[in-house]
C-alpha positions in Angstrom: 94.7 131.3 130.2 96.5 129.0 127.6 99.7 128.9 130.2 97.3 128.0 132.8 96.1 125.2 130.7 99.2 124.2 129.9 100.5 124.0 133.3 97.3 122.4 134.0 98.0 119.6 131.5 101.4 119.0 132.4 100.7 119.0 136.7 97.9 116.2 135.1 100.8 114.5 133.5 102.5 114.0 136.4 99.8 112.7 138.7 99.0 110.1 135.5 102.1 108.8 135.1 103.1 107.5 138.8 99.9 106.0 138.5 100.2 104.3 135.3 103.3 102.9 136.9 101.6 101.4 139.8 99.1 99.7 137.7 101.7 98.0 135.1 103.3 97.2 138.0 100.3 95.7 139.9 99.5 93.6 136.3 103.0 92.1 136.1 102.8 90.5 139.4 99.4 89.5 139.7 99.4 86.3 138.9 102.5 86.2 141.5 100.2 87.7 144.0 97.2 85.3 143.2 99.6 82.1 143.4 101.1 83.2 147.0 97.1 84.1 148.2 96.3 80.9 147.3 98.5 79.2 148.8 98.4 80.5 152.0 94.1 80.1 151.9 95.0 76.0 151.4 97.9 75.8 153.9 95.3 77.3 156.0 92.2 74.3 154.7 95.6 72.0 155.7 95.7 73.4 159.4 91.5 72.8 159.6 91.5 69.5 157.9 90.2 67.0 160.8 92.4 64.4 159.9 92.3 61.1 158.0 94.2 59.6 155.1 94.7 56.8 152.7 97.2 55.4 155.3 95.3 56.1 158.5 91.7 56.2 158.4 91.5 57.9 162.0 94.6 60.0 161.8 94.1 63.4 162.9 94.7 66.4 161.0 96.4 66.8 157.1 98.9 64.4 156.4 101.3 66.0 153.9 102.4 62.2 153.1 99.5 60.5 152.7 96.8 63.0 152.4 95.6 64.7 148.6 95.2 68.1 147.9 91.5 66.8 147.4 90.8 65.4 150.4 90.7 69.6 151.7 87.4 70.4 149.5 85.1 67.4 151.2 82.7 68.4 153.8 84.0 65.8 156.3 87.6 64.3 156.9 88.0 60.7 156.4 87.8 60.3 159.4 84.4 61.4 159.7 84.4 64.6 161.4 83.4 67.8 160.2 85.8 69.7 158.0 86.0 73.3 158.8 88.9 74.3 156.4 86.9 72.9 153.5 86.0 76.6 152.4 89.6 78.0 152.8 91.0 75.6 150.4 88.0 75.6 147.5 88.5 79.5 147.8 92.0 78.7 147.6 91.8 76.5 144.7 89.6 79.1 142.7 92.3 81.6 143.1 95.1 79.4 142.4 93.3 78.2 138.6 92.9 82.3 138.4 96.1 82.8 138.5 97.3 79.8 136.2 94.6 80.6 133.7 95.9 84.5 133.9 99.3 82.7 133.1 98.3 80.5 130.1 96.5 84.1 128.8 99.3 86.4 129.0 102.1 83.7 128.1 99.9 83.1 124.9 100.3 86.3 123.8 103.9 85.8 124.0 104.2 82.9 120.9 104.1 84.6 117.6 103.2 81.7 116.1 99.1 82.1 116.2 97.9 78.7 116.3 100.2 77.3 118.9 99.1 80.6 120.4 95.3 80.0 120.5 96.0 76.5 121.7 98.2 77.5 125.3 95.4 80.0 125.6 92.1 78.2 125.2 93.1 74.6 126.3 95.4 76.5 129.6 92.0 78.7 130.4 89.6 75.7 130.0 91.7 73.5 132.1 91.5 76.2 135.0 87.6 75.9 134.2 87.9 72.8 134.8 90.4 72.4 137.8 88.3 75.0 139.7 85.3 72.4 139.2 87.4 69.3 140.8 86.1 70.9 144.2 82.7 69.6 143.3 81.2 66.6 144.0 81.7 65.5 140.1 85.7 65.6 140.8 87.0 62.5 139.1 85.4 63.4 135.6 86.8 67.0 136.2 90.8 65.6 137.2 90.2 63.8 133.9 89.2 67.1 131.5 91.8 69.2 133.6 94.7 67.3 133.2 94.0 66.8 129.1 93.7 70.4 129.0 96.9 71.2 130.9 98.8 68.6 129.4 97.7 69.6 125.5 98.5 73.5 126.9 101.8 72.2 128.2 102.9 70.2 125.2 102.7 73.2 122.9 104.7 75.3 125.5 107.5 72.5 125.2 107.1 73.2 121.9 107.6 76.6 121.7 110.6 76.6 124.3 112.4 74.0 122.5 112.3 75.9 119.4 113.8 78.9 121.6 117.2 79.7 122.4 115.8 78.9 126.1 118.3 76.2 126.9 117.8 76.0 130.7 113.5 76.3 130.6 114.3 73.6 128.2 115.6 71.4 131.0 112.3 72.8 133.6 109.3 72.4 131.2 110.7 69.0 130.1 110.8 68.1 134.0 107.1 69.8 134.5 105.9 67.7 131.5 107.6 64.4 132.8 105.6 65.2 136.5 102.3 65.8 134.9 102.4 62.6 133.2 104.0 60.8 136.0 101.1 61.6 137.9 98.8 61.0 135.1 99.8 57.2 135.0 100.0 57.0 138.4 96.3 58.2 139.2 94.5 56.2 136.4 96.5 53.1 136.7 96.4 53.0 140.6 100.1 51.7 140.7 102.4 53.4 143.1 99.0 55.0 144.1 100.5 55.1 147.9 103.6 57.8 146.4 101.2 59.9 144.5 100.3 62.2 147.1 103.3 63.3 147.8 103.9 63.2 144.1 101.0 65.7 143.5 102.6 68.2 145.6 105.5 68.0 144.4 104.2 68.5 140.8 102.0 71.6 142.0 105.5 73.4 143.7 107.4 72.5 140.0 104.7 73.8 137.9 104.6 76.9 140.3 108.3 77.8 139.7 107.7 76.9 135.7 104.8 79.6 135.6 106.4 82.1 137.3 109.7 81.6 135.6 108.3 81.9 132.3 106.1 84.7 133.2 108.6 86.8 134.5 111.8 85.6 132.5 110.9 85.6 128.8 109.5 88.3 126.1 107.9 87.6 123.3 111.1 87.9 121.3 112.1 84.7 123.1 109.7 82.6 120.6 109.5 83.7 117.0 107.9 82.1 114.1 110.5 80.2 112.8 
């Protein structure tokens, strides 16, 4: 009876272990997997959108040029008519701040220094909080807490890179940093305003490579204390 159990134990051992595998597995590329989902759910709001931009009024369909991101969540295109995609891309843009707030989380938990730590992780999350409510009609107010957020989030991830030995993420976070402000000035100043959407995606495919960079590229040995 005890080498049954035994054997019993062990066979148990084995099942348990593949399986553990799969699910570690399955964590560390979630927030891969929640990006890429995301993104296909918006292109999918871009191939609904009805059509009308900041540059044509009565264009139809999404305007990669002249068109925001934003325009995706309204219920009607600017050009009046009725926005079927409008669901793909709010879904899309809840599951896209999932999977950066996910990031900003588990990155956190990467700096050993703890108060730079609790900042990425409350100020990244609460950002995502709020860039999941710039869907709503109280969007403008939203862009504003988002970005100061993100960019507080950001700046202590700058930080903590260039006090690593991580000479190229040096070079990509400054870059990401530079594009979030960019677009900062840009959007409350209203100069250069006819640039900023294709400045906006260009930020969102820059701070895509950044996450997943330094989600899958660095350890927590990568940022010590001192």
């Amino acid at each position: 009876m005890l080498q049954f159990g035994q054997q019993t134990s062990y066979n148990a051992g084995l099942f348990r272990e593949p399986l553990l595998q799969r699910t570690m597995t399955s964590r560390k590329h979630l927030i891969s997997f929640l990006i890429t989902l995301a993104f296909l759910l918006i292109l999918a709001g871009t191939w609904l959108y009805p059509g009308g931009s900041q540059a044509n009024a009565q264009a139809s369909g999404f305007d990669w040029a002249n068109n925001y991101l934003c325009n995706l969540f309204d219920a009607k295109g600017i050009n009046g008519a009725h926005n079927s995609g409008r669901w793909f891309a709010v879904v899309g843009m809840v599951v896209l701040c999932t999977g950066f707030a996910l990031f900003f989380f588990r990155f956190s938990k990467k700096i050993q220094h703890k108060s730079a730590s609790a900042v990425i992780r409350y100020a990244g999350v609460l950002g995502m909080v709020f860039g999941v409510l710039v869907t709503t009609p109280y969007h403008n107010l939203m862009v504003s807490l988002a970005s100061t957020c993100i960019m507080l989030a950001t700046f202590y991830i700058t930080v903590m890179v260039f006090m690593s030995r991580l000479h190229l993420f040096k070079v990509l976070t400054v870059v990401c940093l530079l594009l979030l402000y960019i677009n900062a000035i840009i959007y409350y100043t209203q100069y250069g305003l006819v640039i900023l959407p294709v400045m906006q995606k260009v930020n969102f495919l820059v701070v895509i490579v950044w996450v997943l960079s330094l989600d899958y590229l660095t350890t927590r040995d990568d940022f010590p204390t001192k």
